[in-house]
C-alpha positions as a LaTeX table, in Angstrom:
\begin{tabular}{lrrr}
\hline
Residue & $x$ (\AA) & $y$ (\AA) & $z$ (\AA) \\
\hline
Unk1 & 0.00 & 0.00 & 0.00 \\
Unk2 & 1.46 & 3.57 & $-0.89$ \\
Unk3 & 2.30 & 5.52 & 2.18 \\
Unk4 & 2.43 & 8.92 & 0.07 \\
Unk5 & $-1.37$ & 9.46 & 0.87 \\
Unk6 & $-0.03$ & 9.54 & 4.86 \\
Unk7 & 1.60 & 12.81 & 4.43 \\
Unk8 & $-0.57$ & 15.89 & 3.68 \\
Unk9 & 1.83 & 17.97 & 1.79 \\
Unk10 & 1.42 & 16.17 & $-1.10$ \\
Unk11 & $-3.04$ & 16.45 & $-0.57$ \\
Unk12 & $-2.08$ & 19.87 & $-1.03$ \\
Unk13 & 0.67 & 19.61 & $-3.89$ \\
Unk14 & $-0.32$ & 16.49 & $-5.95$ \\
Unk15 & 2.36 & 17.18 & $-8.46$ \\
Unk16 & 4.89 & 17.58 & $-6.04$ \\
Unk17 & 8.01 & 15.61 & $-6.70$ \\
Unk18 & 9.59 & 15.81 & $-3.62$ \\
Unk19 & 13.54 & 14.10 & $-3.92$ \\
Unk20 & 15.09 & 16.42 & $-0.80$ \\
Unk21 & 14.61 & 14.12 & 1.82 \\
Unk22 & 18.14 & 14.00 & 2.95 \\
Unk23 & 17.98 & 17.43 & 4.05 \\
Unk24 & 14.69 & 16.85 & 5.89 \\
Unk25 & 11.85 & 14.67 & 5.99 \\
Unk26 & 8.41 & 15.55 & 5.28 \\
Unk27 & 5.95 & 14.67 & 8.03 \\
Unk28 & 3.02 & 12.29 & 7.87 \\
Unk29 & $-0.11$ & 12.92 & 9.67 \\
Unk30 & 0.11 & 11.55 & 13.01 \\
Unk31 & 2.77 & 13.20 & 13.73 \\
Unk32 & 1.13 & 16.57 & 12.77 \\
Unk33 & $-1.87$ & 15.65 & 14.54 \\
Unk34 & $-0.15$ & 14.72 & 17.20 \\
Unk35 & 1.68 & 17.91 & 17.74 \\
Unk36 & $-1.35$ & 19.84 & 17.45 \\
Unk37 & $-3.24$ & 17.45 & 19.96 \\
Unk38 & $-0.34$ & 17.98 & 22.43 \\
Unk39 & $-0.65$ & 22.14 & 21.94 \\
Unk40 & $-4.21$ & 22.50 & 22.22 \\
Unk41 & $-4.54$ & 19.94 & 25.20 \\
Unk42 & $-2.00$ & 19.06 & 27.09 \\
Unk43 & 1.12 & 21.22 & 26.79 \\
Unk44 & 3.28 & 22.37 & 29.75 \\
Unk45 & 6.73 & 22.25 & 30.84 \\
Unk46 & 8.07 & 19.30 & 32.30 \\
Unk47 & 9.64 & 18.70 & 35.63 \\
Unk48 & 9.01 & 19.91 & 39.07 \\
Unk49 & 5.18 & 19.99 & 37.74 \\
Unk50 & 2.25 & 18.48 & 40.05 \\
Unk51 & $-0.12$ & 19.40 & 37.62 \\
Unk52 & $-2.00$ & 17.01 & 35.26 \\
Unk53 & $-1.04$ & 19.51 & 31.84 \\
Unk54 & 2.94 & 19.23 & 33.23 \\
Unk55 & 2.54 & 15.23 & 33.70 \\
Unk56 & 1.10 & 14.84 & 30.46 \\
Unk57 & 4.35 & 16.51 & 29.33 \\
Unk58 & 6.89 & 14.33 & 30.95 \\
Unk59 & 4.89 & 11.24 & 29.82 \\
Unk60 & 4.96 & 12.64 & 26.20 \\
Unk61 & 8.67 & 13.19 & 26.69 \\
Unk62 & 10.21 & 10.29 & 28.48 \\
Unk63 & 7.40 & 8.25 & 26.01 \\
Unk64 & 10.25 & 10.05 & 23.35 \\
Unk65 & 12.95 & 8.50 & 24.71 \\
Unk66 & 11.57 & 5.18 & 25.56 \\
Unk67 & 11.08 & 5.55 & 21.46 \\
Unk68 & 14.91 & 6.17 & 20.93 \\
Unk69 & 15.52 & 3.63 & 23.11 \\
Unk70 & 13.84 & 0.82 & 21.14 \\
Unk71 & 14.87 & 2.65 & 17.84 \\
Unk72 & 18.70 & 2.39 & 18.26 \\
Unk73 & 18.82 & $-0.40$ & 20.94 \\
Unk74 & 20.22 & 1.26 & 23.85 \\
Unk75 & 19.77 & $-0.12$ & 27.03 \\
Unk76 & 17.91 & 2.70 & 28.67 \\
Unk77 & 16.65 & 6.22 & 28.35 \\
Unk78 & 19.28 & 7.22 & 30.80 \\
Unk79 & 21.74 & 6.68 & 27.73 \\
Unk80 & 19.64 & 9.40 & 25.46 \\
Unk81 & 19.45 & 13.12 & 25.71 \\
Unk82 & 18.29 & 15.78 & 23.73 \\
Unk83 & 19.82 & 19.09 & 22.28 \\
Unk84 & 19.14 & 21.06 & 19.09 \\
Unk85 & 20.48 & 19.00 & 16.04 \\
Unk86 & 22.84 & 16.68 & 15.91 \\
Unk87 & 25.52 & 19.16 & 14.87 \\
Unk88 & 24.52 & 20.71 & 18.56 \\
Unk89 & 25.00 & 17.19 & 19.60 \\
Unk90 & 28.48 & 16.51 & 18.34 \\
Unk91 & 29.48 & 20.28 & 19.49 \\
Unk92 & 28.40 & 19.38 & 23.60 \\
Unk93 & 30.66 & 15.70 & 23.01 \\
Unk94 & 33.62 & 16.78 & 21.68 \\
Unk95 & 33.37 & 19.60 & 24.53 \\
Unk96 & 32.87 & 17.92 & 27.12 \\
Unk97 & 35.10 & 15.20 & 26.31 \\
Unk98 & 37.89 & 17.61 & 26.62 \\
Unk99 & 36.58 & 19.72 & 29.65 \\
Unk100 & 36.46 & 16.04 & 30.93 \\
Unk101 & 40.13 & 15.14 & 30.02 \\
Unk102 & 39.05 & 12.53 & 27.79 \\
Unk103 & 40.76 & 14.47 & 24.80 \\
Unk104 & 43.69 & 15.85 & 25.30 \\
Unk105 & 46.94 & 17.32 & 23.23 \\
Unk106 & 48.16 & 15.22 & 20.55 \\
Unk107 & 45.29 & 12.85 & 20.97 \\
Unk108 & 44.18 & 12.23 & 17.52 \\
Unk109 & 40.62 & 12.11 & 15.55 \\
Unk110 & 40.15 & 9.62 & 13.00 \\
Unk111 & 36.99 & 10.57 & 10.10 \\
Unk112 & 36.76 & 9.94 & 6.49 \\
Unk113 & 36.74 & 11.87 & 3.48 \\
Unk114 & 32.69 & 11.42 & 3.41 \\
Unk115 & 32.59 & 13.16 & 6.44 \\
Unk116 & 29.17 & 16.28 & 6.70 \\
Unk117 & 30.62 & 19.43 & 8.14 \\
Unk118 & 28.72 & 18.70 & 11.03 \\
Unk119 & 31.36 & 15.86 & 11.98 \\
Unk120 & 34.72 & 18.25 & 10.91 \\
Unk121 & 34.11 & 21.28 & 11.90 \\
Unk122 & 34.00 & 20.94 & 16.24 \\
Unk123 & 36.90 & 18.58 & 15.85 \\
Unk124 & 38.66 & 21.03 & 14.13 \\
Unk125 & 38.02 & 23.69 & 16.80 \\
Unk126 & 39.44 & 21.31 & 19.32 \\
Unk127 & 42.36 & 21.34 & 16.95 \\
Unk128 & 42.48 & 25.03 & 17.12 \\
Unk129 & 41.72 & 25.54 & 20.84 \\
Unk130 & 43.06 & 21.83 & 22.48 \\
Unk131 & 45.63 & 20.74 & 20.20 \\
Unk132 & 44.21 & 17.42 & 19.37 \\
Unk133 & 45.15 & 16.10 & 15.88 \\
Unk134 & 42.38 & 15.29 & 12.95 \\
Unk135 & 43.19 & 12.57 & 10.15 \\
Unk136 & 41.28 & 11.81 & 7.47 \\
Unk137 & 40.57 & 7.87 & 6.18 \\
Unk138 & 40.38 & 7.42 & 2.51 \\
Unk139 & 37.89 & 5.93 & 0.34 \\
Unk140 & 38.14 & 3.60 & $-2.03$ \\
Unk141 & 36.79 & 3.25 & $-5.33$ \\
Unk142 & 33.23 & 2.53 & $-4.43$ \\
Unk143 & 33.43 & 5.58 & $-1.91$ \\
Unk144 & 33.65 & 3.12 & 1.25 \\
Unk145 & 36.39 & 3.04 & 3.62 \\
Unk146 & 39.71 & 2.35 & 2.37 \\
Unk147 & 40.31 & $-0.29$ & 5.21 \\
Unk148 & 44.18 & $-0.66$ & 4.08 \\
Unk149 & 44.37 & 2.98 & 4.84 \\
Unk150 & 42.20 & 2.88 & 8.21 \\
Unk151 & 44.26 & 0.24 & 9.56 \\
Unk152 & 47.25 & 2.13 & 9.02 \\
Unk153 & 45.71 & 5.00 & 10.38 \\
Unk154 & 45.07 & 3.77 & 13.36 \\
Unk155 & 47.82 & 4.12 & 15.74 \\
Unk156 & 48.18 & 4.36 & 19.36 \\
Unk157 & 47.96 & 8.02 & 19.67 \\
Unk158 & 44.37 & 7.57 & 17.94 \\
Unk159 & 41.59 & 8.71 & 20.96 \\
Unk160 & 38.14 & 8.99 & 18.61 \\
Unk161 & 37.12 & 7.03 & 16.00 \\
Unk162 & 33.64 & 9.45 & 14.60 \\
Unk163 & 32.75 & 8.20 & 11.19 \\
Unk164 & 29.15 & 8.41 & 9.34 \\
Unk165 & 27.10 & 5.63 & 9.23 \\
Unk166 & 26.18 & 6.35 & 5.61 \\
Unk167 & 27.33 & 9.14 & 3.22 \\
Unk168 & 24.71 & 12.47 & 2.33 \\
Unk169 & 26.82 & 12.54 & $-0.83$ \\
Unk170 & 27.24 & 9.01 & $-2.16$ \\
Unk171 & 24.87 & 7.08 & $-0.04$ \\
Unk172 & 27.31 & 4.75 & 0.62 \\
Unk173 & 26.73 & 2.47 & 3.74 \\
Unk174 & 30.15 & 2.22 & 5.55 \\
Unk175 & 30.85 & $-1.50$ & 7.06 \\
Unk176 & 30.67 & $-0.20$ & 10.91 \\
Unk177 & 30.94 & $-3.58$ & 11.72 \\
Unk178 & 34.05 & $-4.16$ & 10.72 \\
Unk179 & 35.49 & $-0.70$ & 11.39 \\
Unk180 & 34.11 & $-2.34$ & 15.66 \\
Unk181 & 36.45 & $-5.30$ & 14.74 \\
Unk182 & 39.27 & $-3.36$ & 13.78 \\
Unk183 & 38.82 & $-0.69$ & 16.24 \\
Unk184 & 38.35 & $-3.32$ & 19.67 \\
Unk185 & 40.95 & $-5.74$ & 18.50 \\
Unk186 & 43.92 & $-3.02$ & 17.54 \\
Unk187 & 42.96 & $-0.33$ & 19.80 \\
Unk188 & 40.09 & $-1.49$ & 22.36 \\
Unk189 & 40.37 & 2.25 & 24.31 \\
Unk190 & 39.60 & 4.61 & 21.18 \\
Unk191 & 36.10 & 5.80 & 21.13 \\
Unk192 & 33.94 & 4.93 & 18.72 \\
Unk193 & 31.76 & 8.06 & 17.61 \\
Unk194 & 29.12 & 7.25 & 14.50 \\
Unk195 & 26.72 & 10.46 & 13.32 \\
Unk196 & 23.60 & 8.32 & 12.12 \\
Unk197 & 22.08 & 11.25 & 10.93 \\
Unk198 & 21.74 & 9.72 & 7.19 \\
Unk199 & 21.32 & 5.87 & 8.41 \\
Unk200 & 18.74 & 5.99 & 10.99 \\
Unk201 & 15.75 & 7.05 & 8.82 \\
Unk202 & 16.67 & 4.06 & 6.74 \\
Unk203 & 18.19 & 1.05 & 8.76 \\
Unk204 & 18.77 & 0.13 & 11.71 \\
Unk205 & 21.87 & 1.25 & 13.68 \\
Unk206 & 22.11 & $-0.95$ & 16.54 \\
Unk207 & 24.21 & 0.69 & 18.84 \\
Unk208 & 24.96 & $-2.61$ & 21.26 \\
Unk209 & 25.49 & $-4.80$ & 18.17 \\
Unk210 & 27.89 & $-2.40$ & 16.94 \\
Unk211 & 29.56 & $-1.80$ & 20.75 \\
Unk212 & 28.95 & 1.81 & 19.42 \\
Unk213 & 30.17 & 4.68 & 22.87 \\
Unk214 & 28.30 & 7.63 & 21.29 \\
Unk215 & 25.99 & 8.07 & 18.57 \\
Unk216 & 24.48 & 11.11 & 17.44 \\
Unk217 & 21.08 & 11.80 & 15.21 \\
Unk218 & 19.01 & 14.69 & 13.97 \\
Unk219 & 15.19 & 13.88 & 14.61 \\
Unk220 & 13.55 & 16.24 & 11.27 \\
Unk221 & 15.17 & 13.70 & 9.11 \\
Unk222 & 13.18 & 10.79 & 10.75 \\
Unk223 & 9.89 & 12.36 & 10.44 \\
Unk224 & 9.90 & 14.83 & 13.43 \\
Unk225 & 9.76 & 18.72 & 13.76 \\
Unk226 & 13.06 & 20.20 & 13.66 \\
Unk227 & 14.99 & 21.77 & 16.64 \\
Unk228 & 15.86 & 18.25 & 18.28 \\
Unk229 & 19.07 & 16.09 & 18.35 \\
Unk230 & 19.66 & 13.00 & 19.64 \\
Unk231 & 22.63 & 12.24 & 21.86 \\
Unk232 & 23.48 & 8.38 & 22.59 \\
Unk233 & 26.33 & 7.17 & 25.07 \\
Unk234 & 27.28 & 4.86 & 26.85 \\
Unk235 & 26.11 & 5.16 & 30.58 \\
Unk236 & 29.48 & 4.44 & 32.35 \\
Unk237 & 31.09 & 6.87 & 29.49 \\
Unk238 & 28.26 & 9.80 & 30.38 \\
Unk239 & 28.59 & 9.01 & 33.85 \\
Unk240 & 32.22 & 10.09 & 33.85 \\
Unk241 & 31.98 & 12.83 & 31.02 \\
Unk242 & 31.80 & 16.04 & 32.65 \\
Unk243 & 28.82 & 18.27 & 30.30 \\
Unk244 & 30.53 & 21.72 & 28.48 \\
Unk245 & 27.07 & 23.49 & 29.09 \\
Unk246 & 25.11 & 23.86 & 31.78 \\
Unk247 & 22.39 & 25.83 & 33.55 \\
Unk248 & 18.52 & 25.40 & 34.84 \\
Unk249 & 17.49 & 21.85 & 35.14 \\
Unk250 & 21.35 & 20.44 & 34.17 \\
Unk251 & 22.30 & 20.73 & 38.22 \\
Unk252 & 21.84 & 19.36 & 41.72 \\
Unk253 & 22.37 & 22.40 & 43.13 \\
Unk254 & 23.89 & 26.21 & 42.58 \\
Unk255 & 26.07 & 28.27 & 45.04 \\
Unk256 & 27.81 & 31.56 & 44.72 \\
Unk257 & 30.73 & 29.89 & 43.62 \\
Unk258 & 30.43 & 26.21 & 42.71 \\
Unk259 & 27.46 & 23.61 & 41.12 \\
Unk260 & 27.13 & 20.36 & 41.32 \\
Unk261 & 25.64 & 18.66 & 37.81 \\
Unk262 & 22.58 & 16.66 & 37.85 \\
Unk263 & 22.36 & 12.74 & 36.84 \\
Unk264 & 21.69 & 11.01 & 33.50 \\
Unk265 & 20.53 & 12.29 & 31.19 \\
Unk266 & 19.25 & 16.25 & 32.55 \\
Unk267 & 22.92 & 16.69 & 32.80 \\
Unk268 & 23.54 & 17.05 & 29.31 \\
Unk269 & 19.92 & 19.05 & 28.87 \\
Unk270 & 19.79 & 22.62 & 30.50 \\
Unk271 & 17.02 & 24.85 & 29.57 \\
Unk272 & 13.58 & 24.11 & 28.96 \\
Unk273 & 13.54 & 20.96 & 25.96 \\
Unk274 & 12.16 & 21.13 & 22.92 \\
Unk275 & 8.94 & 19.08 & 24.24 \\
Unk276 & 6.93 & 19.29 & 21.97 \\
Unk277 & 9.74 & 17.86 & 19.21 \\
Unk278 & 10.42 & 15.60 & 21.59 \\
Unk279 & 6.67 & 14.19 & 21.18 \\
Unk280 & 6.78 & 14.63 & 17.35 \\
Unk281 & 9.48 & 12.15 & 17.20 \\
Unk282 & 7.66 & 9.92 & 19.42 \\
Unk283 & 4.91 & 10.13 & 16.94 \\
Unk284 & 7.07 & 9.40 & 14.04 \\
Unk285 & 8.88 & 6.15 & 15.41 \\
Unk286 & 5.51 & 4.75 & 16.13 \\
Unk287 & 4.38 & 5.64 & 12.57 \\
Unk288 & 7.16 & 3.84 & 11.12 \\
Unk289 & 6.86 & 0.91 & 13.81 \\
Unk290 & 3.07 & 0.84 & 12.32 \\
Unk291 & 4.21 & 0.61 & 8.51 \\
Unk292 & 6.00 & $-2.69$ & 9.35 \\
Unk293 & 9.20 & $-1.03$ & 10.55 \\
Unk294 & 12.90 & $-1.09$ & 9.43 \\
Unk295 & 11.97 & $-4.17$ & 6.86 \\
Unk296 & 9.19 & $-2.38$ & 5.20 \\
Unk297 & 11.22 & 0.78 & 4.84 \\
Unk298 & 14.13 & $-0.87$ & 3.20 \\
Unk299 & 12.15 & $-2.92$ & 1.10 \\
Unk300 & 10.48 & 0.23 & $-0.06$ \\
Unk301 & 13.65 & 1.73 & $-0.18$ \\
Unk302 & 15.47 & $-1.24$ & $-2.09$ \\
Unk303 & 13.32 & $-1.25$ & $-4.99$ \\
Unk304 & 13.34 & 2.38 & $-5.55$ \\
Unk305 & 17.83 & 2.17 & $-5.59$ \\
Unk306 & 17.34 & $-0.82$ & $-7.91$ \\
Unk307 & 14.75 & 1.60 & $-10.61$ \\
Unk308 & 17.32 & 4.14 & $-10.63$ \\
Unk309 & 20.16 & 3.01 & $-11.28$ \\
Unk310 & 19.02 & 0.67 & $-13.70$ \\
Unk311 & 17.16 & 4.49 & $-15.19$ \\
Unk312 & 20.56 & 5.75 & $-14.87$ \\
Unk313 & 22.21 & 2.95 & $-16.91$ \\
Unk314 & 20.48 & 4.38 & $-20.07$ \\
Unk315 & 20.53 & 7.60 & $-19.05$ \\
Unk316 & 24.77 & 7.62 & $-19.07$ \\
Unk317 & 24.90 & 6.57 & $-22.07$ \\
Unk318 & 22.73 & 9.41 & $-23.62$ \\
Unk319 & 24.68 & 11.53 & $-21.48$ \\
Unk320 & 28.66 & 10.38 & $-20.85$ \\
Unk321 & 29.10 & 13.89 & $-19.78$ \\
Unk322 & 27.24 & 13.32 & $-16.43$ \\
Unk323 & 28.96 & 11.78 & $-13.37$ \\
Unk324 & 27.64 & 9.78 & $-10.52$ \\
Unk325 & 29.22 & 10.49 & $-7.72$ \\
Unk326 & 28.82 & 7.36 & $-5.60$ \\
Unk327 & 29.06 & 3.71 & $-6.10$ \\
Unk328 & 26.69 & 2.19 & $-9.05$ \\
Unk329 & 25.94 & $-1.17$ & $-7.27$ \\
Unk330 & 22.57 & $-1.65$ & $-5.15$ \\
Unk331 & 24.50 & $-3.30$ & $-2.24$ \\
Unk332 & 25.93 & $-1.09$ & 0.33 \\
Unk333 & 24.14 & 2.15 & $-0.56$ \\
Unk334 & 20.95 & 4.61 & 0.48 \\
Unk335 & 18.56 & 5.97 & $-1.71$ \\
Unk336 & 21.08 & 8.92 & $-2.14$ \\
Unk337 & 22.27 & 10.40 & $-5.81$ \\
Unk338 & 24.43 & 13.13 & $-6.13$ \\
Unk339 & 25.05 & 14.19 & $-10.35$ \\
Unk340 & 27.99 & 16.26 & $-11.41$ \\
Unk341 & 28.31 & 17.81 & $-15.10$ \\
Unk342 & 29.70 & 20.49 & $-16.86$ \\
Unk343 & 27.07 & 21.09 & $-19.65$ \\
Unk344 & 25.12 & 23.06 & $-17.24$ \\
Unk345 & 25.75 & 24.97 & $-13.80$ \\
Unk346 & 24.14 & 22.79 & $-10.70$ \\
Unk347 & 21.79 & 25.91 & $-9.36$ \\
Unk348 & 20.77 & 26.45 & $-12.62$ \\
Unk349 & 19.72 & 22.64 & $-12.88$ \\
Unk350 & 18.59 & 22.59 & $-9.80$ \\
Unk351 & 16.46 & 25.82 & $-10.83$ \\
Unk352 & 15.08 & 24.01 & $-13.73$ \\
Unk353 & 14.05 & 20.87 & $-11.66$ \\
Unk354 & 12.52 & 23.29 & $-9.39$ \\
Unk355 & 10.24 & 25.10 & $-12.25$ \\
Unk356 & 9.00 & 21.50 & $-12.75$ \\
Unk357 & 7.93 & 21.10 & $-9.17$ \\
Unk358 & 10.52 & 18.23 & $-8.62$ \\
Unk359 & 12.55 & 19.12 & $-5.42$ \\
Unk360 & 16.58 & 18.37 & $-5.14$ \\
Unk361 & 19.32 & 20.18 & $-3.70$ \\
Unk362 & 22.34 & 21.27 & $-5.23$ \\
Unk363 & 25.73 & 22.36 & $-3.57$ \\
Unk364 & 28.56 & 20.29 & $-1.57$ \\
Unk365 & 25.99 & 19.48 & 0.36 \\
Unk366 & 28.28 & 20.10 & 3.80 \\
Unk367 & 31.12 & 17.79 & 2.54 \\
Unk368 & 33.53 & 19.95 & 0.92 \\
Unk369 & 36.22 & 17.68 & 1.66 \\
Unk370 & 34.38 & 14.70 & $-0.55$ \\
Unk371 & 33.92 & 17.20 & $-3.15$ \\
Unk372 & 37.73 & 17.82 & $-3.04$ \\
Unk373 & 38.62 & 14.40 & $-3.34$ \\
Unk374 & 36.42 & 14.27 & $-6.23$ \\
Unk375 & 37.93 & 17.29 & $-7.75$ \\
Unk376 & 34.33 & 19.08 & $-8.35$ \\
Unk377 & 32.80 & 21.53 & $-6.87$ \\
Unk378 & 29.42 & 20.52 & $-6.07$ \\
Unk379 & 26.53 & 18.00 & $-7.39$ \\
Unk380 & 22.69 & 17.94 & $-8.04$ \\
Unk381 & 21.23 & 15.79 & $-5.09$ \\
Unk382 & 17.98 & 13.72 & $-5.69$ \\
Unk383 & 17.38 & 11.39 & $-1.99$ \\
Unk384 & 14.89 & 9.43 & $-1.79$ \\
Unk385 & 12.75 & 8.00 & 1.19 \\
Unk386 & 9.64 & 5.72 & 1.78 \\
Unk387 & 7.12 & 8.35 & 0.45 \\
Unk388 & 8.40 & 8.03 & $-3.06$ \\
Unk389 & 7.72 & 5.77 & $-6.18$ \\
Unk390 & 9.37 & 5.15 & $-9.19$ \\
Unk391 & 7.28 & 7.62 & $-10.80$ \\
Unk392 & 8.98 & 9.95 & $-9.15$ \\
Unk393 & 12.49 & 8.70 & $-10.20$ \\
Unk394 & 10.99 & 8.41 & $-13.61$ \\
Unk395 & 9.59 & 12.42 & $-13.44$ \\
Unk396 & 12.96 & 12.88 & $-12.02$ \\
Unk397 & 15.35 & 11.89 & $-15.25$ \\
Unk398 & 12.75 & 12.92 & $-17.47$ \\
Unk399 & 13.29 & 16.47 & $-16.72$ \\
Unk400 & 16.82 & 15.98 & $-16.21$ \\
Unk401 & 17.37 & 14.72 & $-20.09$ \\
Unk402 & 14.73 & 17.32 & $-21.13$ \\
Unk403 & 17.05 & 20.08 & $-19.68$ \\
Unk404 & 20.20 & 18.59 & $-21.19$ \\
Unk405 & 19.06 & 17.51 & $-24.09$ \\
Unk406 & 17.21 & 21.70 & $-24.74$ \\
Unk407 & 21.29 & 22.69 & $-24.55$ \\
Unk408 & 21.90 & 20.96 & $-27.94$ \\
\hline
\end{tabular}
């Protein structure tokens, strides 16, 4: 059964072609209804409340992480805490990991080349500020890890392992698994930091099977209002790591001079939370528990990979001039396809998609180091997600040879 008729944006645009979804997710209706529900009836802020509108709340919200919980398969919701993206998230853990003494000077960072910004940038401000050392792993010619190169990489002085789970760019899955083998049997005390932002929305990332320490996630790309991150760790890792931020609601107590921090997981959550995000992405788990889960989504999901490549197949040889920039094999790979060609600029493609309602993105796509390895300076993005058909991959390289082809 087509789940497009579950989300009302496209009641209201029918010839939407929406093919953006790795930059957010459009929302079905329970979770909008839910939200509004929550506003009109029951909304108040949690803790410290005796009232039945502030207990409603902190069901709705713990409810949210009991969600994560089963989601990811942490052990408990003492494990997850909230902030306001997961580029937030990755910000408050590499902070507090050195305000905890965790990383230090000289410690190094490994990532890959497929790195988003989000998982660069704070552990190059650490380089700037601590002193640590970042390294990049290569890819190899399928843009997964180059394995030869990890291993060699990874030398004693390595502290954090913090790779994607899969690529924005490429959609390329990366073999986590055995990046855990490697990582516990050559260097057992390195952390092992995944950003699931790209994976989680698609498969599961099973953060005990993977003997993962800290995972982060952004909830808008799952299905939920933006504003909310997710934050996984180990609890004898959070228990010792000593939170960068603080304020109302992250303590025990306040004096003049000193604070005490509160227990799991406030401590990592000053401020009033984002509740009612909080209960839009309890809302969307249980949508996507209702649709028959993980297995429906990536059988969804398979079949739409399999359609376009095998549309792309003809379509390269029409047009030789236009790269793929990712692997061209179903196996190990998202519904993620970034295009690269010099016949016409990428916002001016992405313009014309755009005048025929069909919705990519172009740019580097926060991975300007991938873009430099590929020696270009930015692609046309179509992502796809369990809303879509092949109709719309169809639409999708329609328009695409129409605009080529109108350049003569």
């Amino acid at each position: 059964m087509p789940l497009r008729p579950d989300f009302p944006v496209f009641t209201h645009h029918p010839d939407l072609v929406y093919l953006d979804s790795a930059s957010t997710a459009q929302k079905p209706n329970v979770v909008i209804e839910g939200m509004k529900h929550h506003m009109e009836q029951e909304y108040a802020n949690i803790h410290r409340g005796a009232y039945e509108l502030s207990e409603a709340s902190e069901v709705l919200y713990h409810g949210s992480k009991e969600a994560v919980v089963r989601l990811i398969g942490a052990r408990e919701t003492a494990e997850i805490s909230y902030s306001y993206n997961a580029t937030s998230a990755l910000n408050i853990l590499v902070t507090s990991l050195i305000r905890s003494g965790d990383l230090k000077k000289w410690d190094t960072v490994l990532l890959s080349r497929a790195e988003h910004h989000a998982n660069i940038v704070p552990w190059l401000i650490a380089k700037e500020t601590t002193g640590i050392e970042v390294e990049f792993v290569e890819l190899d010619t399928e843009f997964q890890l180059d394995f030869a190169d990890f291993e060699a990489k990874l030398t004693p002085d390595v502290r954090v392992v913090s790779l994607t789970a899969a690529s924005n760019v490429t959609g390329a899955v990366f073999d986590l698994a055995r990046v855990r083998d490697i990582l516990r049997s050559r260097s057992p005390s390195s952390l092992f930091v995944v950003d699931a932002s790209q994976s989680v929305p698609h498969f599961r990332v099973d953060v005990q099977v993977l003997d993962i320490d800290y995972l982060v996630f952004t909830g808008h790309k799952l299905m939920s209002d933006t504003g909310l991150g997710i934050m996984y760790g180990k609890k004898s890792l959070l228990k010792a790591l000593v939170p960068s931020i603080g304020g109302g609601g992250a303590i025990n107590w306040v004096r003049e001079d000193s604070f005490a921090p509160s227990g799991l997981p406030s401590r990592f959550e000053p401020g009033t939370p984002h509740i009612i995000g909080a209960g839009s992405l309890l809302r969307a788990i249980e949508y996507m528990e209702s649709i028959g889960g993980y297995e429906k989504i990536e059988r969804i999901e398979k079949d739409l990979v399999v359609h376009t490549l095998t549309r792309w197949q003809k379509f390269k040889r029409q047009f030789p001039e236009v790269r793929l920039i990712g692997s061209e094999k179903e196996e190990g790979r998202i519904g993620v396809f970034s295009f690269s060609t010099d016949k016409i600029h990428i916002s001016d493609l992405a313009d014309a998609f755009a005048d025929r309602l069909i919705c990519v993105r172009a740019g580097h796509h926060c991975a300007e180091p991938l873009m430099q390895h590929c020696s270009i300076m930015g692609t046309v993005r179509m992502s796809l997600f369990l809303y879509n058909t092949r109709e719309d991959v169809d639409r999708f390289f329609e328009v695409f040879e129409e605009v080529l082809s109108s350049m003569g």
